[in-house]
DRENSEFI-257867 format. One record per residue (C-alpha): residue number from 1; residue in one letter; x, y, z. Coordinates in pm, whole numbers. Example, Ala and Ser with C-alpha at 12.3 -4.5 7.8 and 13.67 -1.06 7.14 Angstrom:
residues 2
<resi->1, resn->A, east->1230, north->-450, up->780>
<resi->2, resn->S, east->1367, north->-106, up->714>
END
This chain:
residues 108
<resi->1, resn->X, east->2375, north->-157, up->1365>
<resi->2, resn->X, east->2211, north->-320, up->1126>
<resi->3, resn->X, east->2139, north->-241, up->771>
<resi->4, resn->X, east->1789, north->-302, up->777>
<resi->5, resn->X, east->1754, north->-144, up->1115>
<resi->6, resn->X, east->1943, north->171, up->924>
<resi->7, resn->X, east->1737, north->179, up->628>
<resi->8, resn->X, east->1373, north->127, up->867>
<resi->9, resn->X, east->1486, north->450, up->1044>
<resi->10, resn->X, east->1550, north->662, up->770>
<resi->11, resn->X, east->1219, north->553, up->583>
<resi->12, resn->X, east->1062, north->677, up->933>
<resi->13, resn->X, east->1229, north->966, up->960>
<resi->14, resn->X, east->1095, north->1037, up->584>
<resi->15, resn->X, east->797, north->979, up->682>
<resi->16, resn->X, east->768, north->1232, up->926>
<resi->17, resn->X, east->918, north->1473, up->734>
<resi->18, resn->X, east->645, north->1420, up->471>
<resi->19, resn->X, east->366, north->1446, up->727>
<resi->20, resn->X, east->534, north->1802, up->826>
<resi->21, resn->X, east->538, north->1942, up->498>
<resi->22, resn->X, east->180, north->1738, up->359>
<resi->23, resn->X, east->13, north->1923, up->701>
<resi->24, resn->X, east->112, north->2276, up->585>
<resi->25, resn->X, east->11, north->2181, up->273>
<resi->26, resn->X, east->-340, north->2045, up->398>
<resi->27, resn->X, east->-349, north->2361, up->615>
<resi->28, resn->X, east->-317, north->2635, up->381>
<resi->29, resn->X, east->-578, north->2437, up->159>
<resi->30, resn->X, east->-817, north->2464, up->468>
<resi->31, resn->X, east->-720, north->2838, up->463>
<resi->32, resn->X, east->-843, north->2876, up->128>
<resi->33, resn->X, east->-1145, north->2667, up->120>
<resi->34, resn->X, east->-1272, north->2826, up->403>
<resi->35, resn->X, east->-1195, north->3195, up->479>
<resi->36, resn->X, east->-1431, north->3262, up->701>
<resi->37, resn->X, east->-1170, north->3019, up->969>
<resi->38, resn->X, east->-889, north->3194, up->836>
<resi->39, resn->X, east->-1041, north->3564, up->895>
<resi->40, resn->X, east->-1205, north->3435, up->1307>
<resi->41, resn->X, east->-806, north->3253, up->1310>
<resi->42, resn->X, east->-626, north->3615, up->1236>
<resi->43, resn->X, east->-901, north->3780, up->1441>
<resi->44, resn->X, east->-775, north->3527, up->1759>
<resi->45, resn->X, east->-438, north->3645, up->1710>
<resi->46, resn->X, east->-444, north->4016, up->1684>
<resi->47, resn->X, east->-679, north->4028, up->1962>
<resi->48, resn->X, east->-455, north->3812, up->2179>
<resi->49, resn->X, east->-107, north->3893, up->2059>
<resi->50, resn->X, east->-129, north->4214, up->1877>
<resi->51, resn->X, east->100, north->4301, up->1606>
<resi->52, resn->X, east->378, north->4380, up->1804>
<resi->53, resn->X, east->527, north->4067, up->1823>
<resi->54, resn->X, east->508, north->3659, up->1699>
<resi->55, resn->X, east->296, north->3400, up->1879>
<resi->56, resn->X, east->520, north->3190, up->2041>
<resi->57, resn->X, east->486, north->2848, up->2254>
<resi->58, resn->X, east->338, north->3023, up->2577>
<resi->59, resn->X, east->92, north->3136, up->2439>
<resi->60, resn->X, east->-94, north->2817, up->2324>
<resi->61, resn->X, east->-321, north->2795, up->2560>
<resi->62, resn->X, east->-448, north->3169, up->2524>
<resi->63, resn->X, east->-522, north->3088, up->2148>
<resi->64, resn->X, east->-781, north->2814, up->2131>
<resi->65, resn->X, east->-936, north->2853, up->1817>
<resi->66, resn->X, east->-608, north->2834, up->1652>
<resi->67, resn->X, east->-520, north->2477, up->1845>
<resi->68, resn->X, east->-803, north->2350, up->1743>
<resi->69, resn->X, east->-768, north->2444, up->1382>
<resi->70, resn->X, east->-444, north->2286, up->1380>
<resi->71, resn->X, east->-599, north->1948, up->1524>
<resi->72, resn->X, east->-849, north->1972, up->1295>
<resi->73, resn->X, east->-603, north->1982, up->1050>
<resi->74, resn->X, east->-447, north->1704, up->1127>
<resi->75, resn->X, east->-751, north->1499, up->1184>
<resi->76, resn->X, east->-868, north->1627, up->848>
<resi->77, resn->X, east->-604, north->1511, up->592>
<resi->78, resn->X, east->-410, north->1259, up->786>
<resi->79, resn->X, east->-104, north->1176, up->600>
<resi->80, resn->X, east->92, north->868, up->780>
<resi->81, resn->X, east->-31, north->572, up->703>
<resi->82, resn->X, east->-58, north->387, up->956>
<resi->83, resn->X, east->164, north->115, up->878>
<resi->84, resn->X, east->444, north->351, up->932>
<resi->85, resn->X, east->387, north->358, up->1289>
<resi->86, resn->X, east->290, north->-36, up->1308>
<resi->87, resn->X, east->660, north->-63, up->1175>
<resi->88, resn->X, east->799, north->160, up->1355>
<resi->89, resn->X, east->657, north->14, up->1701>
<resi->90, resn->X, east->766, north->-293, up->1622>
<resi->91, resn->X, east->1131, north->-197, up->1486>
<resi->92, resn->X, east->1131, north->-39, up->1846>
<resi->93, resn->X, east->1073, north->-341, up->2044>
<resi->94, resn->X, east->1251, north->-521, up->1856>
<resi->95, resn->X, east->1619, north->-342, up->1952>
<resi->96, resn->X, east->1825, north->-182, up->2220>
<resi->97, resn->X, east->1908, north->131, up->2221>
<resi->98, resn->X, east->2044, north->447, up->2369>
<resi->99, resn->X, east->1893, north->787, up->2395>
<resi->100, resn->X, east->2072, north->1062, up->2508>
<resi->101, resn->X, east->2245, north->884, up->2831>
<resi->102, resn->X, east->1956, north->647, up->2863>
<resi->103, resn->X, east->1936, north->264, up->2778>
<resi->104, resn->X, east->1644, north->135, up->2687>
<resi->105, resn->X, east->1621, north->-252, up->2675>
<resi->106, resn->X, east->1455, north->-377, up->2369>
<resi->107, resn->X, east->1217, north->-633, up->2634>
<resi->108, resn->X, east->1291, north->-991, up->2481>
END
């Protein structure tokens, strides 16, 4: 593996990191700028989920107003530039590799 190829995947993988943390970030701003989202938000989730327990992954689709805060998040503050994923689409094609017992042919 190349160098290059090494040091493009790490500055990716940064990347995404930095979006993770940049989102909450951008989220909990949201939460404060606008409470009235944050209070019909906590009202979705006691009403659905209760306080007995943590939302978990099924139930998503039972909590709409929260998905859609979350996408609107996103949509909101966007953080990766999109030259990141230019790069990384290209970096991609440009290389075979393997993922998990697959091989995936770089096309050329």
């Amino acid at each position: 593996m190349s160098t290059l190829r090494i040091f493009i995947f790490i500055y990716i993988e940064l990347i995404f990191a930095i979006q993770t943390v940049s989102a909450v970030e951008f989220f909990f701003l949201a939460m404060a700028m606008y409470p009235e989202v944050q209070k019909r938000a906590q009202l979705e989730i006691d009403t659905v989920i209760g306080n007995h327990r943590l939302p978990d992954f099924s139930d998503r689709y039972a909590l709409p107003y929260i998905n859609a805060t979350i996408k609107e998040t996103m949509r909101w503050k966007s953080v990766t530039p999109l030259c990141a994923l230019t790069l990384f689409i290209q970096v991609s094609a440009e290389f075979d590799y393997h993922y998990s017992s697959l091989y995936v042919h770089c096309g050329r």
